[in-house]
C-alpha positions as CSV (number, residue, x, y, z in Angstrom):
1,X,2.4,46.1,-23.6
2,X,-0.9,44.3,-24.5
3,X,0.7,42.3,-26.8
4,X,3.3,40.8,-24.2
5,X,0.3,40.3,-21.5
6,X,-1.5,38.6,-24.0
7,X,1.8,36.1,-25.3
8,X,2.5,35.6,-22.0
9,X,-0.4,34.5,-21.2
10,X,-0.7,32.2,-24.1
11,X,2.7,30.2,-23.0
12,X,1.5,30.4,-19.6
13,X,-1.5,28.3,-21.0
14,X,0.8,26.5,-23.2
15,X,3.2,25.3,-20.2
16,X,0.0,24.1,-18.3
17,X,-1.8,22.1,-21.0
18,X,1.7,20.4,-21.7
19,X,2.2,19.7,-18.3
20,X,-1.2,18.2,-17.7
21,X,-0.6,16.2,-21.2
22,X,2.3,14.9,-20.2
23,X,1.1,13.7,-16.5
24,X,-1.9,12.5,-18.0
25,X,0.8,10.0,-20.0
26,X,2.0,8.8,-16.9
27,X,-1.9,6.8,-15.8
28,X,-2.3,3.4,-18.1
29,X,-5.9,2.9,-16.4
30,X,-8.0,-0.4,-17.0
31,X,-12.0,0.1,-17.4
32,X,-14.0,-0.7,-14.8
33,X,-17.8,0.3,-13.9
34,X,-18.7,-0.2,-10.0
35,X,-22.4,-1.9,-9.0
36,X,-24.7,1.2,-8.3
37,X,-23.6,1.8,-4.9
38,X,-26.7,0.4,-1.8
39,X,-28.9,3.2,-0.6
40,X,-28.0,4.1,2.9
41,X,-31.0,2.3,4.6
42,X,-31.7,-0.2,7.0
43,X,-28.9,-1.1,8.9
44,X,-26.6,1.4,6.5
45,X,-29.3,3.9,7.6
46,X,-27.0,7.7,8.7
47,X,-26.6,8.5,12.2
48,X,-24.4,10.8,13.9
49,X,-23.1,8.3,16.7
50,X,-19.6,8.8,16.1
51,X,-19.9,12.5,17.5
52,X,-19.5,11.5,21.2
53,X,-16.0,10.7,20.0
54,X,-13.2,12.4,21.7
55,X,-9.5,13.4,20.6
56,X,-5.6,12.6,21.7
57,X,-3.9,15.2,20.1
58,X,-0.6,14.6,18.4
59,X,1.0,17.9,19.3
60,X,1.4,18.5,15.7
61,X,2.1,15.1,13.9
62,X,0.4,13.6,11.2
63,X,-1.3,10.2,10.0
64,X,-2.2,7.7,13.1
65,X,-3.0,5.5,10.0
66,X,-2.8,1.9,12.6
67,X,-3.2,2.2,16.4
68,X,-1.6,-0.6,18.7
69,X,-2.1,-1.3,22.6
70,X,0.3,-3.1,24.3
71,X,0.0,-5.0,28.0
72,X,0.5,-1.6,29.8
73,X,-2.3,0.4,28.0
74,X,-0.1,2.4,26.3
75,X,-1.3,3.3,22.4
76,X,1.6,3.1,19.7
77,X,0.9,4.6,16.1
78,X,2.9,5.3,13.2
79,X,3.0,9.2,12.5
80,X,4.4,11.5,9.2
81,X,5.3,15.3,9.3
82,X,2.2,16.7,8.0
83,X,-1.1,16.5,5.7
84,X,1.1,16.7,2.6
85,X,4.6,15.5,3.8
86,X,5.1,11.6,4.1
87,X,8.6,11.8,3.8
88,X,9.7,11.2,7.8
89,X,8.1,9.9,10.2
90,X,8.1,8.1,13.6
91,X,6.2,5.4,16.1
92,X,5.0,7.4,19.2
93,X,4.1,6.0,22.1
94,X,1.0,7.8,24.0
95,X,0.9,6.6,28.2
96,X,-2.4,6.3,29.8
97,X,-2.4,9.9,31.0
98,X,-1.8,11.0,27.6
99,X,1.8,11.4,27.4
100,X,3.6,11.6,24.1
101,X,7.2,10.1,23.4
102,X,8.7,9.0,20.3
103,X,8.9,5.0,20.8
104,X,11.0,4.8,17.2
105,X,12.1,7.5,15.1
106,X,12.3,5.2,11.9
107,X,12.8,8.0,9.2
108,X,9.4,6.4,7.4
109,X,5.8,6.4,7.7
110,X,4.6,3.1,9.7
111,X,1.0,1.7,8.5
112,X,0.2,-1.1,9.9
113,X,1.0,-2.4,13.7
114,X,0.6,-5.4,15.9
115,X,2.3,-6.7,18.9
116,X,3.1,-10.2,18.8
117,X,3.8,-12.7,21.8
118,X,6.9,-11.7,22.6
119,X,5.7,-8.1,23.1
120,X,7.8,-6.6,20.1
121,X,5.8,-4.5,17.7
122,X,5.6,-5.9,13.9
123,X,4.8,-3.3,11.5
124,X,4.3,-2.2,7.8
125,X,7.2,0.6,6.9
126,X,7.0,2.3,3.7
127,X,10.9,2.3,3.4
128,X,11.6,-0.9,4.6
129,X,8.7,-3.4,4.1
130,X,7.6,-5.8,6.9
131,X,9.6,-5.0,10.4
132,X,10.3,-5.9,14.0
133,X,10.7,-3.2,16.2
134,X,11.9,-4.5,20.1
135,X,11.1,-2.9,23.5
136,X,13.4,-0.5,23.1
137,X,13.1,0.8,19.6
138,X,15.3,-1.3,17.6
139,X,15.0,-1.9,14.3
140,X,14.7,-5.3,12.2
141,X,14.0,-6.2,8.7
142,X,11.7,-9.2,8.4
143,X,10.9,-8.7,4.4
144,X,11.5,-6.4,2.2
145,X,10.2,-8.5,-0.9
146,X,8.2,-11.6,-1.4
147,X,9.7,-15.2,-2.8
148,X,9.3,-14.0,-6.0
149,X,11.5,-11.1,-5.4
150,X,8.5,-8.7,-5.8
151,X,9.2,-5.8,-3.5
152,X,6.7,-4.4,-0.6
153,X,7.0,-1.1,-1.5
154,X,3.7,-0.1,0.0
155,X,3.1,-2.4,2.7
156,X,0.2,-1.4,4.7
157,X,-1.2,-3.8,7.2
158,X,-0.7,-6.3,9.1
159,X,-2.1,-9.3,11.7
160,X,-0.9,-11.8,13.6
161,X,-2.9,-15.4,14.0
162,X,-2.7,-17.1,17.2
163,X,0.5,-19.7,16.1
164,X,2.8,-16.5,15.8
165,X,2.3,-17.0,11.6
166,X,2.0,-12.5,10.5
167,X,0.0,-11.7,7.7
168,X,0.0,-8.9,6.1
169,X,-1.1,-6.7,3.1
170,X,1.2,-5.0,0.1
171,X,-0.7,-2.4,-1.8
172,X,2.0,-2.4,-4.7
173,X,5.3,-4.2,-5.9
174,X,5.6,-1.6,-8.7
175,X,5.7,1.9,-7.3
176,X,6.5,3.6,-3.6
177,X,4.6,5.2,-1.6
178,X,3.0,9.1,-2.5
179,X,0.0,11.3,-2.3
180,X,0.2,10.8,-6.2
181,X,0.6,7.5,-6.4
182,X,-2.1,6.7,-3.9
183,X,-4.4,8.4,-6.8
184,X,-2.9,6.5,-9.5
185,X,-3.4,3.1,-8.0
186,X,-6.8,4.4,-7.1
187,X,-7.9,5.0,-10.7
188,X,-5.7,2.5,-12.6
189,X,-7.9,-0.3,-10.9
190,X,-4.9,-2.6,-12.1
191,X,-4.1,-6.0,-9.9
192,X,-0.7,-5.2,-7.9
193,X,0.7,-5.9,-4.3
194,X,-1.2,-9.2,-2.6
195,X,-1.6,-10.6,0.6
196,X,1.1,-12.3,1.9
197,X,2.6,-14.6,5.3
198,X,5.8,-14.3,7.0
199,X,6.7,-17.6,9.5
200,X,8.9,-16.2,11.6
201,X,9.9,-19.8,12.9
202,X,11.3,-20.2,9.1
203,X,12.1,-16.6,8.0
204,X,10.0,-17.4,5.3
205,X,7.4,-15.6,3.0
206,X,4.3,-16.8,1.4
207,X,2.2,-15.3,-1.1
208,X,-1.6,-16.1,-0.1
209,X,-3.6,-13.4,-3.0
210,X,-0.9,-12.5,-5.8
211,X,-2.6,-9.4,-6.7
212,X,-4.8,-6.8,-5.1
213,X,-6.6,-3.5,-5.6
214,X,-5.3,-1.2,-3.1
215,X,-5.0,-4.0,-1.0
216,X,-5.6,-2.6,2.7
217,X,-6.4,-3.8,6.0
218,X,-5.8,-7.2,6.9
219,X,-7.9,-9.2,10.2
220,X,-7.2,-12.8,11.1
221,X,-10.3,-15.1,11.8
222,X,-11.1,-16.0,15.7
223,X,-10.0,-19.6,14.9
224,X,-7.2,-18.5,12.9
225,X,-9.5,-20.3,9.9
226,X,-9.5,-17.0,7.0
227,X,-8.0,-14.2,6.8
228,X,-9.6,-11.2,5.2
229,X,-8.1,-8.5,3.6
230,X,-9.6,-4.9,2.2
231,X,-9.3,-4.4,-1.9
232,X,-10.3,-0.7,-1.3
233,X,-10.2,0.7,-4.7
234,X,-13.5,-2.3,-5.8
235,X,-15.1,-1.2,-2.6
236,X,-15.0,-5.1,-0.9
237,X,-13.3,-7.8,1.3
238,X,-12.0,-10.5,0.4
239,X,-11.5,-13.8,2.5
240,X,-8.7,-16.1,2.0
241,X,-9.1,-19.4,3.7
242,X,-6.2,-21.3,5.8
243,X,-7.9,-24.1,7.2
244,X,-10.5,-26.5,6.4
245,X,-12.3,-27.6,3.0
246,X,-11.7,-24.2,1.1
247,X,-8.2,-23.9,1.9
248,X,-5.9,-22.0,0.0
249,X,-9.1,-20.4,-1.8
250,X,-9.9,-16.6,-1.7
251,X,-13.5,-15.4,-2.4
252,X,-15.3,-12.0,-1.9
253,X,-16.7,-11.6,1.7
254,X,-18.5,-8.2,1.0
255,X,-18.9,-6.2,-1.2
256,X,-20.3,-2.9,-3.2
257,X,-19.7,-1.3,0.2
258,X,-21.1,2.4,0.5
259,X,-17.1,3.8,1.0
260,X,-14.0,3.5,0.6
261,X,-12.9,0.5,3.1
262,X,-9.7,0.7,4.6
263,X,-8.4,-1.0,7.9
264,X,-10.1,-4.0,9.6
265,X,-10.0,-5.6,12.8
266,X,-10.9,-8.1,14.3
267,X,-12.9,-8.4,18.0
268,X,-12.2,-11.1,20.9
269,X,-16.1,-12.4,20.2
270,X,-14.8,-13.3,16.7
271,X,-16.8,-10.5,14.3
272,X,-14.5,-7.2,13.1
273,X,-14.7,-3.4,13.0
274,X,-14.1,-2.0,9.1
275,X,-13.6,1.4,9.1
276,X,-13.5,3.5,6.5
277,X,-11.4,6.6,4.5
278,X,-14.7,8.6,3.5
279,X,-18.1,7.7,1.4
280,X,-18.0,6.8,-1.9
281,X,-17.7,9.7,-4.4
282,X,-19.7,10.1,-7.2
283,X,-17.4,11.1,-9.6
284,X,-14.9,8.6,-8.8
285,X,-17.6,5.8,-9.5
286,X,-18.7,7.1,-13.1
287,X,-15.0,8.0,-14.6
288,X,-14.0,4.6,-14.0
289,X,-15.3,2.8,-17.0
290,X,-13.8,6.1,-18.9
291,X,-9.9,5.6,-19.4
292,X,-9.5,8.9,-20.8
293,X,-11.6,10.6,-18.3
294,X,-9.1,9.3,-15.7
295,X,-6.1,10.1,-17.4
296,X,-7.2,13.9,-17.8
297,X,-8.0,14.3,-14.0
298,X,-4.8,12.7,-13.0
299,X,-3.0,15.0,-15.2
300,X,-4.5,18.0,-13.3
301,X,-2.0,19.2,-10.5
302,X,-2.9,17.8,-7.1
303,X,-3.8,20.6,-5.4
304,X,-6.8,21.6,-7.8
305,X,-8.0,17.9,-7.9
306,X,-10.9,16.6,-6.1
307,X,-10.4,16.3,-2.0
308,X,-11.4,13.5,0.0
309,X,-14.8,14.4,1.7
310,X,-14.5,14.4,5.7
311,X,-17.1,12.0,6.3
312,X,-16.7,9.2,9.4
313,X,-18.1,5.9,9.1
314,X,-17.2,2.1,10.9
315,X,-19.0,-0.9,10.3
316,X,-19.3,-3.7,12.7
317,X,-19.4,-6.8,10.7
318,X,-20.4,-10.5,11.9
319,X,-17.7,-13.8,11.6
320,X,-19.9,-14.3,8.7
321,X,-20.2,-11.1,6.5
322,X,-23.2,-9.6,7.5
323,X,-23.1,-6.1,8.4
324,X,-24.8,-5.7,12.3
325,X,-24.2,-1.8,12.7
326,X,-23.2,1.1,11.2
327,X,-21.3,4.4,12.9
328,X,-21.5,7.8,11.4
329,X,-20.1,11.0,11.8
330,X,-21.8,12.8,8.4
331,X,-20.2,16.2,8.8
332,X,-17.0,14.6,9.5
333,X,-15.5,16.9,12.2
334,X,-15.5,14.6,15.0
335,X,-14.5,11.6,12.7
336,X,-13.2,12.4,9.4
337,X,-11.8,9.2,8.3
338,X,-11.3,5.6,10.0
339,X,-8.3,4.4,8.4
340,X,-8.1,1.5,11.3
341,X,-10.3,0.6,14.7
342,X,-8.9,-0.4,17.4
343,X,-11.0,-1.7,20.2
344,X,-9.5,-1.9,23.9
345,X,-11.1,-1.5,27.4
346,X,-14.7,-0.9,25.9
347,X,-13.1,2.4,23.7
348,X,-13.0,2.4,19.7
349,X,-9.7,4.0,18.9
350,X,-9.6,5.9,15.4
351,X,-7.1,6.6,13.0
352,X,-6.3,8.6,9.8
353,X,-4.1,8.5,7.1
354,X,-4.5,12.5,7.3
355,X,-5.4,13.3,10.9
356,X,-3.3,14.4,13.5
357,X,-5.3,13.1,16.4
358,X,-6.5,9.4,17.5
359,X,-10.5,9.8,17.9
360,X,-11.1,7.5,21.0
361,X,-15.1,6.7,21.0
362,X,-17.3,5.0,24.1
363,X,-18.6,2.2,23.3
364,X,-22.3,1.8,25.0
């Protein structure tokens, strides 16, 4: 009986190691070693402002990953099933007394979202690519690839400048959208996706950045001048500009930032809000130079590899790339993440990739 226990436990062991070999052979990493990251100090000194903040509850949905406001005050966000199920989703539609109806059931999980002009909502879907959705819920297909016929198949956010011109961000051409695949183009650190234009005068798309690194969160300039967009995985922003001397050039607006970046916006005085997915993790930053570190955590199964740290933190940034002030919720239970920031009627309003609530925080 002792012998069985002990050979079943050796293919047991067997199975494992071969699956972990064999996931580890799906990660082609590059090499890359991070700046040590800034002392919190100054004005990235900790503080525990962002505890004031207050939740809307999404009566058990998932992933408020962009918030939108249209004319009426009512808050739009794209939501998924659960914590671990991105597979269906919808765009709800929250009232100002804090009623909940589904304003699109798309089947996807929608990222990104911005009203244009005409009051139709323009968002990133992770089945589709870039989308119109009208007044009353219906559907259309603005891009699903780029002139090159690279595909968006992880668009994730989008902007709009003030001559109707939507810019927007695509995180990869190369794989879809998964928990697993967000890790892999997390540690791979390879150039994919861009940052991209869509005319919808000419039904036409431009590529403005060709590549990215988990390009992000996109903001358009007061003046409609730059665009920036978030390259979370090397822990910066990048500007790319439209107008003037520099244009059609892209160059780093900040940099070795103390988290994980991930949506930006931009406020009517002309600086942004970046919010961001947690801190920056220790670990993360020293296997990166070490390809065959990566490749051994990624082949570990999900659930027994490292969690994202709860850990709320916004940044308000000038036109110019300094950082003013710094938000923080350290023990994360009031703020977790800040996947975007939306600012409306002197409120912040929060979302998550993971949460299933909109944090809504008073501005002083």
């Amino acid at each position: 009986m002792k012998n069985i226990i002990k050979v079943s436990l050796l293919i047991g062991v067997f199975f494992i190691l071969a699956a972990i070999s064999f996931q580890s052979c799906a990660l082609k990493p590059l090499a890359w070693k991070p700046k040590e990251k800034p002392k919190l100090t100054g004005v990235l000194a900790e503080n525990e402002l962002l505890k004031s903040t207050e939740w809307i509850d999404l009566k058990g949905w998932y992933g408020p990953e962009d918030i939108a406001v249209d004319k009426e005050r009512n808050l739009y966000c794209g939501v998924h099933t659960s914590r671990t199920d991105f597979s269906d989703g919808k765009i709800l539609k929250i009232d100002p007394n804090g009623i909940i109806t589904t304003f699109c059931n798309t089947g996807s999980w929608v990222t990104g979202l911005h009203f244009d002009k005409n009051g139709d909502l323009i968002a990133c879907d992770q089945k589709r690519g870039l989308i119109k959705v009208d007044k009353n819920g219906v559907i259309k297909i603005l891009a699903s690839e780029d002139e090159n016929g690279n595909k968006f198949l992880l668009p994730n956010d989008v902007d709009i400048a003030s001559d109707g011109v939507i810019y927007f961000s695509n995180t990869s051409s190369k794989i879809p959208f998964s928990r697993k695949n967000a890790r892999k183009i997390l540690m791979e650190v390879k150039p994919d996706g861009g940052l991209y234009s869509y005319n919808p005068k000419t039904e036409k798309v431009q590529t403005l950045i060709d590549s990215s690194f988990f390009g992000n969160g996109v903001a358009v300039s007061k003046n409609d001048d730059f665009v920036l967009m978030v390259d979370l995985t090397k822990y910066r922003v990048v500007r790319h500009w439209l107008r003037g001397v520099k244009t059609g050039k892209t160059e780093v607006f900040l940099e070795n930032l103390p988290g994980l970046p991930n949506g930006i916006s931009r406020r009517n005085d002309g600086s942004f809000w970046l919010g961001f997915t947690t801190r920056r993790n220790d670990l993360l930053d020293n296997i990166q130079p070490k390809k065959g570190l990566k490749k051994l955590l990624y082949g570990i199964p999900l659930w027994l590899q490292p969690k994202q740290e709860p850990f709320g933190m916004i940044m308000h940034i000038s036109e110019d790339g300094k950082i003013l002030k710094t938000y923080y919720d350290t023990t994360g239970k009031k703020v977790s993440e800040s996947s975007s920031i939306e600012e409306h009627n002197g409120y912040l309003y929060l979302g998550g990739d993971l949460t299933d609530h909109i944090g809504k925080y008073k501005l002083e």
